[in-house]
C-alpha atoms as a printed R data frame, in Angstrom:
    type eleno elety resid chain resno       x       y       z
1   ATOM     1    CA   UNK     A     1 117.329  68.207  99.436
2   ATOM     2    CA   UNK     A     2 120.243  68.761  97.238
3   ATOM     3    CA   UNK     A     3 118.406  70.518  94.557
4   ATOM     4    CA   UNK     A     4 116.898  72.602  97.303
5   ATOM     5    CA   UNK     A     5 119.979  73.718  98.814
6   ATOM     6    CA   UNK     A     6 121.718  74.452  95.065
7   ATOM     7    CA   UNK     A     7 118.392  76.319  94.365
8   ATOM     8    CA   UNK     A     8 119.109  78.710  97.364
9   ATOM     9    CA   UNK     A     9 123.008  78.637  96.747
10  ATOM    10    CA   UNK     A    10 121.935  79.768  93.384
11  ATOM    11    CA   UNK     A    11 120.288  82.725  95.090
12  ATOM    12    CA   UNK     A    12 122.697  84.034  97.569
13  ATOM    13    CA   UNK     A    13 125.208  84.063  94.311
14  ATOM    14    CA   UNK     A    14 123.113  86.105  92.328
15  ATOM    15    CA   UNK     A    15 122.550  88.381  95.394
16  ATOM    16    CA   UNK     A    16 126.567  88.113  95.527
17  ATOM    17    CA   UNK     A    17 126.646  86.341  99.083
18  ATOM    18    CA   UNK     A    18 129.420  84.624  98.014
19  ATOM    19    CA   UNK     A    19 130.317  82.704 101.610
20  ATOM    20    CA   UNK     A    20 126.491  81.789 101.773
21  ATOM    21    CA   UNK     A    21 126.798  80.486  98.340
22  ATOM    22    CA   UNK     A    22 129.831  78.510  98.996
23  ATOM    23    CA   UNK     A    23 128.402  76.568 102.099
24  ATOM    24    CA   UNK     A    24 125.270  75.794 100.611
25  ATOM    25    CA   UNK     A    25 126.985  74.212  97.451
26  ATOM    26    CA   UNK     A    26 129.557  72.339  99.829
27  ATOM    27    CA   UNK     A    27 126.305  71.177 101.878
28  ATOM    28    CA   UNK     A    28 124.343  69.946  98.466
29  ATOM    29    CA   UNK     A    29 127.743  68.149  97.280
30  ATOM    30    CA   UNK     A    30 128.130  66.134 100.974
31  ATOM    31    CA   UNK     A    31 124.172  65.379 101.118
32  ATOM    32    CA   UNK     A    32 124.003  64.342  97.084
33  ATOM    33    CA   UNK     A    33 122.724  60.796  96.144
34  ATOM    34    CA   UNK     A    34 124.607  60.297  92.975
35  ATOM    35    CA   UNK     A    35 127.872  61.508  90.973
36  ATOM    36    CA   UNK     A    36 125.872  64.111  88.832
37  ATOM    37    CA   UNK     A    37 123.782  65.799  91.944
38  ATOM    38    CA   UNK     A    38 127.916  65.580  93.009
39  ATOM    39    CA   UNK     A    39 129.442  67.422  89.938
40  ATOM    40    CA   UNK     A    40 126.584  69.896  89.960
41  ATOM    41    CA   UNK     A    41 126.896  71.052  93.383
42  ATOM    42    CA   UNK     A    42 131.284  71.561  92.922
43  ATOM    43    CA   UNK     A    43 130.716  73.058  89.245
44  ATOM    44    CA   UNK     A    44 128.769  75.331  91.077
45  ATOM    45    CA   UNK     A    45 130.881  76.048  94.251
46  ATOM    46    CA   UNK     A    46 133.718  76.746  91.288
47  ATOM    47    CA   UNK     A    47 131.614  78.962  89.725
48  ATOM    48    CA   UNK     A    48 131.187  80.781  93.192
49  ATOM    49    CA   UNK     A    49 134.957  80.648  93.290
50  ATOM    50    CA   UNK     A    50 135.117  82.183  89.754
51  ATOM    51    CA   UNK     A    51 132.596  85.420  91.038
52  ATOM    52    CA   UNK     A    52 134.472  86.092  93.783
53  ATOM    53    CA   UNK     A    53 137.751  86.334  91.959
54  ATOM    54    CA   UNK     A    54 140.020  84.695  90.339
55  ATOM    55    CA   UNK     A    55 142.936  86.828  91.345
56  ATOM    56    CA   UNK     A    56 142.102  85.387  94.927
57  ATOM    57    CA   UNK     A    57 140.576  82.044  94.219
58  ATOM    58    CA   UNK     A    58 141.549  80.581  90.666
59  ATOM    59    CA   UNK     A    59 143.121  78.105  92.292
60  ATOM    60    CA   UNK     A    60 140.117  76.553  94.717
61  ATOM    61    CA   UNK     A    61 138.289  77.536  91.627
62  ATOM    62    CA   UNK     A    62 140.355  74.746  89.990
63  ATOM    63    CA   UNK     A    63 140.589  72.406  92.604
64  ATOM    64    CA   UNK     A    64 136.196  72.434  93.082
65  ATOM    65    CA   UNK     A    65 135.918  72.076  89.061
66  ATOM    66    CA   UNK     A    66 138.206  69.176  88.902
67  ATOM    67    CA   UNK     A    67 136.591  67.538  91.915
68  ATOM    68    CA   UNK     A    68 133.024  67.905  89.857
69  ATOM    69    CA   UNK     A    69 134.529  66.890  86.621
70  ATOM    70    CA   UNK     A    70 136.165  63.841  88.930
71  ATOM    71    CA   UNK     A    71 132.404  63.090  90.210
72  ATOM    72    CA   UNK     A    72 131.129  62.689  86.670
73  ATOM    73    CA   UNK     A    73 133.339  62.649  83.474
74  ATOM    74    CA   UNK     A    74 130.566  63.151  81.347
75  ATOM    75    CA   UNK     A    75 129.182  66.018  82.969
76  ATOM    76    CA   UNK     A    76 129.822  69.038  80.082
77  ATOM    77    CA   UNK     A    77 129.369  72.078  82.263
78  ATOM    78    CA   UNK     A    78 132.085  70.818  84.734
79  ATOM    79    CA   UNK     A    79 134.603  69.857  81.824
80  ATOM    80    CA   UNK     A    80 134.253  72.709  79.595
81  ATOM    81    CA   UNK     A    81 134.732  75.188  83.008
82  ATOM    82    CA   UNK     A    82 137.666  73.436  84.355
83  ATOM    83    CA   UNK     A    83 138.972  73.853  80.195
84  ATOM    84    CA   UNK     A    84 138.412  77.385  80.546
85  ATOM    85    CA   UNK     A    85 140.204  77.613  84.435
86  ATOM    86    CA   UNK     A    86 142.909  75.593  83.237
87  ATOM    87    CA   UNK     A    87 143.576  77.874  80.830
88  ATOM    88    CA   UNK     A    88 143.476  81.015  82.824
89  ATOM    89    CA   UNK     A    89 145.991  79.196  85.368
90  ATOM    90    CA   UNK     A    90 147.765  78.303  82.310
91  ATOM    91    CA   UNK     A    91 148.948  74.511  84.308
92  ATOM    92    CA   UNK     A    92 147.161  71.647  85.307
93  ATOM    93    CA   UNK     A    93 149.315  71.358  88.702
94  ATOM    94    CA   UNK     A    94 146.732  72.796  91.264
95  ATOM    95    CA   UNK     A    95 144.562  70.056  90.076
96  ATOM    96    CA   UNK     A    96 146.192  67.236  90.361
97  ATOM    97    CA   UNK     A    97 147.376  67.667  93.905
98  ATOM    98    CA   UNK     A    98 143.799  68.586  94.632
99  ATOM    99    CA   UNK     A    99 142.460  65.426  93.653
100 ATOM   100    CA   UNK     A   100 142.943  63.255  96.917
101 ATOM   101    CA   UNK     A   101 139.974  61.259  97.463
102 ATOM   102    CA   UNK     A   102 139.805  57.397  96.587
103 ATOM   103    CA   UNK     A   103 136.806  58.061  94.333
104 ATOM   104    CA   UNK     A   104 139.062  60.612  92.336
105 ATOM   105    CA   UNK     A   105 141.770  58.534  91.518
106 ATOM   106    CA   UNK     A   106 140.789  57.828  87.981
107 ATOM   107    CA   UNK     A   107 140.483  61.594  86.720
108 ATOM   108    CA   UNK     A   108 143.612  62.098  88.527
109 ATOM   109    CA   UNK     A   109 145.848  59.742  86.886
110 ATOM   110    CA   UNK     A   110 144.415  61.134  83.769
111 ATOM   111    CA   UNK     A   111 145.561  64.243  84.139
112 ATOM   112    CA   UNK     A   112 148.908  63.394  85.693
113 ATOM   113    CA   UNK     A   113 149.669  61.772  82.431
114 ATOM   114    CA   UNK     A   114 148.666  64.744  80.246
115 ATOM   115    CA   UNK     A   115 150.471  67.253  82.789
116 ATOM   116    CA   UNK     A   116 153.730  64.827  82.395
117 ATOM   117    CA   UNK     A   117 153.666  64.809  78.861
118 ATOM   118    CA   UNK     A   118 152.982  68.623  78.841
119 ATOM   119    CA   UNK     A   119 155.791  69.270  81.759
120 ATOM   120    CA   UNK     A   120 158.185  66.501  79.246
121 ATOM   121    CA   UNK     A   121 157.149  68.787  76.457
122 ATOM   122    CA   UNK     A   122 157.949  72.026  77.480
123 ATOM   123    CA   UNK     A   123 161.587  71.032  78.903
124 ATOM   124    CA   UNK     A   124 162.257  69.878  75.514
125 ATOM   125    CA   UNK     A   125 160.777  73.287  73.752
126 ATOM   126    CA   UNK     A   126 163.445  75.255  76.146
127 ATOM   127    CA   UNK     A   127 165.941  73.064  74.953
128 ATOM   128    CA   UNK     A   128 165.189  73.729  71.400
129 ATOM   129    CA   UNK     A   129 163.716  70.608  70.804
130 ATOM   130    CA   UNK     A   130 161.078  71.652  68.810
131 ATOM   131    CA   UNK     A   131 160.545  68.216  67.179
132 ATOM   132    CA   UNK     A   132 160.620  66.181  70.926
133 ATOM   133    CA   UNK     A   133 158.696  68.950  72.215
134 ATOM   134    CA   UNK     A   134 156.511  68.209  69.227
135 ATOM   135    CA   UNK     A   135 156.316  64.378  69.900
136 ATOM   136    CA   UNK     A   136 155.790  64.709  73.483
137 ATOM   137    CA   UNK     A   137 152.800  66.892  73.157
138 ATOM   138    CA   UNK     A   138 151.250  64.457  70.393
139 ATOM   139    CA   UNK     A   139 152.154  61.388  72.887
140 ATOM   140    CA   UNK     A   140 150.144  62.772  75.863
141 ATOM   141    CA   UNK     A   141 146.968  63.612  73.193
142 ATOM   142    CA   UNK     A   142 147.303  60.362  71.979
143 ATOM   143    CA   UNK     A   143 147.051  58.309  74.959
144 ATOM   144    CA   UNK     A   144 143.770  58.853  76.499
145 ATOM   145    CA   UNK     A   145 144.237  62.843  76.703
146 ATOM   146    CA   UNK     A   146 142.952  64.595  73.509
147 ATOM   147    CA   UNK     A   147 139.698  64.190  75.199
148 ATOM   148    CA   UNK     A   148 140.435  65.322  78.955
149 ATOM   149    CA   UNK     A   149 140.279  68.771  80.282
150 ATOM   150    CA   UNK     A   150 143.498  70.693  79.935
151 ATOM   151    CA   UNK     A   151 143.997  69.030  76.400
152 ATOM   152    CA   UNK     A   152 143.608  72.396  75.504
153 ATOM   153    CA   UNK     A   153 147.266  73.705  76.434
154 ATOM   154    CA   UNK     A   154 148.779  70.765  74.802
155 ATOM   155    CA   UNK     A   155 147.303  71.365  71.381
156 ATOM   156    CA   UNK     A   156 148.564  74.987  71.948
157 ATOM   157    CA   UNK     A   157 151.909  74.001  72.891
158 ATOM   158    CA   UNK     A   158 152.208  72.292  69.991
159 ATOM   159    CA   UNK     A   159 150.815  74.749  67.577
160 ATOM   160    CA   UNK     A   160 154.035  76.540  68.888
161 ATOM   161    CA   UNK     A   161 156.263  73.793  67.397
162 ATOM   162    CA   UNK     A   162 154.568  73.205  64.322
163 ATOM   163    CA   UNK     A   163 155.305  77.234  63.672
164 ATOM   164    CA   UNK     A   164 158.655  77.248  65.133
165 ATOM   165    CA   UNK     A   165 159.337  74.439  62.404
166 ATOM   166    CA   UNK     A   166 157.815  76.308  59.602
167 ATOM   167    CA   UNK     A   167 154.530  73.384  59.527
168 ATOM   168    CA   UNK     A   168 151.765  76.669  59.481
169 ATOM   169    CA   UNK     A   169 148.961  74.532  57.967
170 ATOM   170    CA   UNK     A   170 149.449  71.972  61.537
171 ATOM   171    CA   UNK     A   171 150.068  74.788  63.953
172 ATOM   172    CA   UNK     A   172 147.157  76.252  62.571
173 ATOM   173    CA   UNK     A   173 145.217  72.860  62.815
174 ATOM   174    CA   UNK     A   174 146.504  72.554  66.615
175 ATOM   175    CA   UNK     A   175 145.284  76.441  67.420
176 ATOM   176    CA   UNK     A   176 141.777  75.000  66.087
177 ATOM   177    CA   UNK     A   177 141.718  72.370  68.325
178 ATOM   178    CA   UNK     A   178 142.741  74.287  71.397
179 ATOM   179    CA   UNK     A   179 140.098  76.949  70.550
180 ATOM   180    CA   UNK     A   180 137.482  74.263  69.985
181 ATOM   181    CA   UNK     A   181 137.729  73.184  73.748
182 ATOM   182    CA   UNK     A   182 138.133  76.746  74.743
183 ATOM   183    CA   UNK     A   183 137.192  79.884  72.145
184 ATOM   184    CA   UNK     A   184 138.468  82.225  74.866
185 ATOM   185    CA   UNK     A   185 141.892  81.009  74.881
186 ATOM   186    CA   UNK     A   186 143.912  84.035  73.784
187 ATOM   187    CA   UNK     A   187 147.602  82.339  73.312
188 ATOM   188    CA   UNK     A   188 145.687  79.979  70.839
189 ATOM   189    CA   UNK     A   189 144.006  82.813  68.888
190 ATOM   190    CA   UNK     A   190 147.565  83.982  68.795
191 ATOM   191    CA   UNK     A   191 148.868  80.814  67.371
192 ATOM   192    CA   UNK     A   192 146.117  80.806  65.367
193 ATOM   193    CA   UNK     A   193 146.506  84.587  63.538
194 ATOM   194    CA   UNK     A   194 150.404  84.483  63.201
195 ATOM   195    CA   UNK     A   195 149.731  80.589  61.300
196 ATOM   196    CA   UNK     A   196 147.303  82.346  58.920
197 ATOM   197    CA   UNK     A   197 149.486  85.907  58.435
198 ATOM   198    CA   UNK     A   198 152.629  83.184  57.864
199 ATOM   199    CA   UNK     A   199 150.105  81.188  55.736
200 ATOM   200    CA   UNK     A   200 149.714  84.731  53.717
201 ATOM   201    CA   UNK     A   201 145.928  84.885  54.913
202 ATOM   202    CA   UNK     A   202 146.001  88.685  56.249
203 ATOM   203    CA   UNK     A   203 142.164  88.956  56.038
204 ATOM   204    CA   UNK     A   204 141.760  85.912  58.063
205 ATOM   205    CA   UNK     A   205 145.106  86.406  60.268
206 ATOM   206    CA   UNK     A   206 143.398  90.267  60.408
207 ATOM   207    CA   UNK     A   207 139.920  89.292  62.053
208 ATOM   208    CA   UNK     A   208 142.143  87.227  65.112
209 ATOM   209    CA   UNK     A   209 144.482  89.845  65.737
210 ATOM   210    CA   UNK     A   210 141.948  92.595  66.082
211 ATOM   211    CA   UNK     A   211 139.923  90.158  68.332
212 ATOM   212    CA   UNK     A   212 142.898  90.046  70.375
213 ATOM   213    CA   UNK     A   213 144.135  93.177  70.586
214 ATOM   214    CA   UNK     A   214 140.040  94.464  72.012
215 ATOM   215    CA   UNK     A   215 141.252  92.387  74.546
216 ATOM   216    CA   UNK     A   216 144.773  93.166  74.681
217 ATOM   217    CA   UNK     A   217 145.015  97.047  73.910
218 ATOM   218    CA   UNK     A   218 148.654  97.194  75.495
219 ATOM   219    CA   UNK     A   219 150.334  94.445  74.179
220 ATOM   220    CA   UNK     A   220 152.882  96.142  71.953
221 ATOM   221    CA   UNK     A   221 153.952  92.655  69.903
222 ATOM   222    CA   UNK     A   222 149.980  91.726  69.539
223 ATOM   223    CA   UNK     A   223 149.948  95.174  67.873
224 ATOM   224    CA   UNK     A   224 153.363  95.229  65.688
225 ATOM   225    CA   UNK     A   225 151.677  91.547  64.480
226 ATOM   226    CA   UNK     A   226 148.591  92.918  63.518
227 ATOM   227    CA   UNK     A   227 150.119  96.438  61.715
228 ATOM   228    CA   UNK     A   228 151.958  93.858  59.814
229 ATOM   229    CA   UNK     A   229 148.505  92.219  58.372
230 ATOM   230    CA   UNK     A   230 147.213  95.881  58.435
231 ATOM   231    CA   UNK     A   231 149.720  96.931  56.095
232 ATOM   232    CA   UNK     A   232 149.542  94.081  53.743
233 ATOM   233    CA   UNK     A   233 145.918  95.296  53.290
234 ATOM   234    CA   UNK     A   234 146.709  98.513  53.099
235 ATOM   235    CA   UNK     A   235 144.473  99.512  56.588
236 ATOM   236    CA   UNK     A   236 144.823 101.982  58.939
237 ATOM   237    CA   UNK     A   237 147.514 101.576  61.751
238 ATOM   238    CA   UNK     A   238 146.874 101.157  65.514
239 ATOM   239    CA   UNK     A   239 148.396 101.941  68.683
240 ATOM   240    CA   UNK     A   240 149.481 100.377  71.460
241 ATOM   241    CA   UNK     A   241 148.534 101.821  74.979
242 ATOM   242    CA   UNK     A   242 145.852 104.529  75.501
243 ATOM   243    CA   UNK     A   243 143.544 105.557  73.412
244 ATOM   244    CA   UNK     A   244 141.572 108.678  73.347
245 ATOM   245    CA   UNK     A   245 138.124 108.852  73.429
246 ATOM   246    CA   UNK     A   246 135.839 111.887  72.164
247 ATOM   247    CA   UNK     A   247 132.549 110.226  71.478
248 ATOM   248    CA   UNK     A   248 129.992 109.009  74.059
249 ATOM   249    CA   UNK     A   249 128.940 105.807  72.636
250 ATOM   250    CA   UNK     A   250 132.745 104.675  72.297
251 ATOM   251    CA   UNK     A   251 132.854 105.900  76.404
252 ATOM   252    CA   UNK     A   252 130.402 103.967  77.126
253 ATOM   253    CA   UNK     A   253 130.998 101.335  74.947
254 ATOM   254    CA   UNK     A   254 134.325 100.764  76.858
255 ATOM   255    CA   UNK     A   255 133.425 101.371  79.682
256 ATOM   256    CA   UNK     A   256 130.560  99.134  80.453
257 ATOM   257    CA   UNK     A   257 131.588  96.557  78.452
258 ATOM   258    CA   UNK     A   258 135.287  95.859  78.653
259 ATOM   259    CA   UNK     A   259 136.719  93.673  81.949
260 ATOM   260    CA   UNK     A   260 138.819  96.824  83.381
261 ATOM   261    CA   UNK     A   261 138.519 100.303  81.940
262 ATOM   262    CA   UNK     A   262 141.053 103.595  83.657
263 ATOM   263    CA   UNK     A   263 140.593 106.774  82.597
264 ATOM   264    CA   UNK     A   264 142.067 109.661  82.622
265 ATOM   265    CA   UNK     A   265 140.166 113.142  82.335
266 ATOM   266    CA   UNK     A   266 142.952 115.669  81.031
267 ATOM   267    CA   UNK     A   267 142.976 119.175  79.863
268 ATOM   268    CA   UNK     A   268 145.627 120.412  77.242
269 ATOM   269    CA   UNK     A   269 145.827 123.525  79.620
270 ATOM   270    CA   UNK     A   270 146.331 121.558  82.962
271 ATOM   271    CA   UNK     A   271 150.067 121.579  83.728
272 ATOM   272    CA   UNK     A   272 149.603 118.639  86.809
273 ATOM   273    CA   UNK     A   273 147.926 116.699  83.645
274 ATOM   274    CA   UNK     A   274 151.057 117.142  81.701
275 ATOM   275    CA   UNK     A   275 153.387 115.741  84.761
276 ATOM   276    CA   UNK     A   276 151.195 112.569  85.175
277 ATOM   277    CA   UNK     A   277 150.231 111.991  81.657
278 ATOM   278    CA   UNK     A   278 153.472 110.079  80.858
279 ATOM   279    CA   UNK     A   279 152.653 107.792  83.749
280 ATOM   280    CA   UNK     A   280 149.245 107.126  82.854
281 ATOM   281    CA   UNK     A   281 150.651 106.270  79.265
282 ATOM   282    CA   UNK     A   282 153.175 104.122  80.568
283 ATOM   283    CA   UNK     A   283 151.086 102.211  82.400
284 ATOM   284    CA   UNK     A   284 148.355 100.844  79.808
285 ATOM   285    CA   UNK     A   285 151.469  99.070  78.191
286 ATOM   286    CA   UNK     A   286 152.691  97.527  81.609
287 ATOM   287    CA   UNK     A   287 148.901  96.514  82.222
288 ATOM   288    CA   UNK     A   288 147.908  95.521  78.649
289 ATOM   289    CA   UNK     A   289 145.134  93.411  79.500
290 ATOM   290    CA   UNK     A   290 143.264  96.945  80.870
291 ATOM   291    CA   UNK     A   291 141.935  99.541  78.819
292 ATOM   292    CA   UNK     A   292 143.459 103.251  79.756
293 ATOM   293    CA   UNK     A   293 141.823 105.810  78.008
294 ATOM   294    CA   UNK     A   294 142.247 110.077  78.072
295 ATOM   295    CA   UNK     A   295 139.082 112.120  78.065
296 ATOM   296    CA   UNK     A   296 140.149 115.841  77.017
297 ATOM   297    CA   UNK     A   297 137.352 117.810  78.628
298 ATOM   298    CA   UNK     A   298 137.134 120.048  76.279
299 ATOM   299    CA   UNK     A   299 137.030 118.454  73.372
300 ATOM   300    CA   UNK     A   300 134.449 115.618  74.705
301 ATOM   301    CA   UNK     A   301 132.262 117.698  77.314
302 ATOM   302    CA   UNK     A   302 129.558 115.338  77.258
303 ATOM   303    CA   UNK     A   303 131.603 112.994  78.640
304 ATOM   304    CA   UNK     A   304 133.079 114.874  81.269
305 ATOM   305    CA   UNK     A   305 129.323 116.421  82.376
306 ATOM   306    CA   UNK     A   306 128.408 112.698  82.546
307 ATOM   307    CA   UNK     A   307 131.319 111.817  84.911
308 ATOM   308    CA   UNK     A   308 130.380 115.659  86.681
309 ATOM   309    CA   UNK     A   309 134.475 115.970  86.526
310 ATOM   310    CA   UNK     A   310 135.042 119.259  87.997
311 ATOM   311    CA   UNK     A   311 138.962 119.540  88.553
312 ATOM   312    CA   UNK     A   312 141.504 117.707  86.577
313 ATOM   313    CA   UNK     A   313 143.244 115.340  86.224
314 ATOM   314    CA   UNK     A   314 140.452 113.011  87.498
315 ATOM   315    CA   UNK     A   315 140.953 109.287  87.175
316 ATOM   316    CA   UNK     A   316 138.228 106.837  86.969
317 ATOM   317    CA   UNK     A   317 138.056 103.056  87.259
318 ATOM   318    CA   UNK     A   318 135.451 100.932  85.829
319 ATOM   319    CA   UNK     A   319 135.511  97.293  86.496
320 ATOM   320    CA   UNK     A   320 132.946  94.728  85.226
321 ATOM   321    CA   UNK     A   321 131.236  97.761  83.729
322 ATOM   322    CA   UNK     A   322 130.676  99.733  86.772
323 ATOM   323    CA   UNK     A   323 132.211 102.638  88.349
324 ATOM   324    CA   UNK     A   324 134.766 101.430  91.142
325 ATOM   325    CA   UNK     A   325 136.648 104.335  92.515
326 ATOM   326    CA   UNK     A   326 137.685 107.529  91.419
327 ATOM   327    CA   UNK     A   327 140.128 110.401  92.515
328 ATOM   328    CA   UNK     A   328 141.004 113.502  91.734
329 ATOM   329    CA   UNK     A   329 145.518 114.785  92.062
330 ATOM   330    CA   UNK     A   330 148.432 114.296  89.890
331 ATOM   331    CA   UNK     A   331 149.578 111.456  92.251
332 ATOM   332    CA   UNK     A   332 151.578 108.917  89.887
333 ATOM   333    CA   UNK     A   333 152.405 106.304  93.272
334 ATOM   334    CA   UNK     A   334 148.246 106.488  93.928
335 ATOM   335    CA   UNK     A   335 147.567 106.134  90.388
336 ATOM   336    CA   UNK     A   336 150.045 102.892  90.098
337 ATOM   337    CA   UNK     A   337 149.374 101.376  93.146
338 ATOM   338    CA   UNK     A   338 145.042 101.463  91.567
339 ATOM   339    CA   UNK     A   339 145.991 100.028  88.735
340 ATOM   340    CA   UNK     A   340 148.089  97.515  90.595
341 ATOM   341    CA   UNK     A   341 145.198  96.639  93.008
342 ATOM   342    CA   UNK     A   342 142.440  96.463  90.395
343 ATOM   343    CA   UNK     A   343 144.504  94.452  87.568
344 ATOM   344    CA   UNK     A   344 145.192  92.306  90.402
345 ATOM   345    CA   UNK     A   345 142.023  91.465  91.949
346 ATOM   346    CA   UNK     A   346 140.909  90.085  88.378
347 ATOM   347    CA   UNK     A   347 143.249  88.008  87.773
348 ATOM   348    CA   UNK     A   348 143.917  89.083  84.412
């Protein structure tokens, strides 16, 4: 019965019946015969979570991935998730107090340990205690928590200290380890590229930072860090912010690929482009986790025939690769409060 009723939650997910989902995984967790059939049903109820939004959810995300990885430690799918959601809420908090059952207790007091030594840690790195900070975070890894979900942040932490200190060889070791239990964990790709750069490695420290900044167009440090490398290698610069885009296959390369794509269809003649432009600018480096690009519609009238843009400016949202809203004005309070909404709902 519970594989039957995970079966159909599986469905109603794909068919993005989120609710339906969620009961039927809740149902399949209460009904299962043993701690796997357990942790399969709440990995999946977090994954539910995860569709709907983790602007909304992330933290009942966190809370049903703990409970699964709490069901059955050695479950992978449940531990490497709750990695990657601990990471995104960037604390292990909203677990811990989540974990109230009896049969939870052991998970729990592992990861109230490693979010003690982690909270211990951090007061210390305010401080300027890099080498407590240090100590704490190596402490908490070495009793029991190297190996427990959330290990992740510690390993980061530390990679911090080690490169405060000068140690770039460990803080690049530590950035390893952190991206080994979670390769999506952008602060530790950033520990990562400034060790190698400070190590000297721009081709290396190179690679990371232009991972990064496809992810992070708007992040104007990210950018000055990776010029740096750029211009030991004598490479091209790159901007922070917008980016304009004349070819088609970059258009849609963006914009059905990247998380959350704006754009902006301009016209050098349009004076209601000119008064919003600035705003439209400002905004991709308030937002850099979103990618804000112009479309000139002359230059790139492909583009513009695609989109059927017929009176400018025109602004466009894409989200998860599909076409979300549009509307047409030189409004800059609609145009921020879209962005807002949108940058929001994804949690990013």
């Amino acid at each position: 019965m519970t594989t039957d009723l995970r079966a159909r939650g599986n469905d109603a997910l794909k068919n993005s019946d989120f609710k339906s989902a969620l009961d039927l995984y809740e149902q399949a967790a209460e009904c299962a015969s043993t701690p796997l059939d357990v942790a399969k049903a709440r990995a999946n109820a977090a994954a539910a979570l995860m569709a709907i939004g983790l602007g909304q959810h992330l933290n009942d995300a966190v809370v049903a991935c703990a409970r699964a990885w709490a069901a059955c430690e050695s479950y992978e799918r449940a531990k490497t998730r709750l990695e990657s959601l601990f990471v995104r809420a960037g604390t292990l908090d909203g677990a811990v107090e989540g974990l109230r059952d009896s049969s939870e207790a052991l998970a729990k007091g592992k990861l109230e340990r490693l979010a003690a030594a982690r909270a211990l840690g951090n007061d210390k790195f305010k401080a300027g205690d890099r080498e407590g900070a240090a100590e704490a975070y190596s402490e908490g890894l070495a009793n029991g928590g190297s190996d427990v979900p959330g290990a992740s942040l510690l390993f980061c932490n530390r990679a911090a200290c080690k490169s405060a200190s000068g140690k770039h060889e460990d803080a690049l070791a530590d950035a390893n380890e952190a991206l080994a239990r979670c390769e999506t964990y952008q602060k530790a790709s950033l520990r990562k590229a400034t060790a190698l750069a400070a190590l000297g490695k721009y081709a290396e420290a190179d690679v990371v930072f232009t991972r990064l900044w496809e992810d992070l167009p708007g992040d104007v440090s990210l950018v000055a860090s990776l010029n740096g490398c750029r211009a030991a290698l004598k490479k091209p610069q790159v901007q922070a912010g917008c980016r304009e885009v004349t070819e088609m296959a970059e258009y849609q390369r963006l914009t059905k690929t990247m998380k959350l794509v704006f754009v902006d269809f301009t016209a050098t003649w349009c004076g209601p482009c000119k008064m919003i432009g600035p705003v439209f600018t400002s905004l991709a480096t308030k937002y850099p986790a979103a990618h804000f690009i112009k479309v000139d519609v002359d230059a790139a009238q492909d583009i513009a025939g695609y989109e059927r843009v017929s009176s400018m400016p025109t602004f466009a949202v894409y989200c998860e690769g599909r076409k979300a809203e549009t509307f047409s004005g030189a409004d800059g309070n609609r145009l921020s409060q879209l962005v807002a909404k949108y940058y929001s709902s994804l949690g990013l």
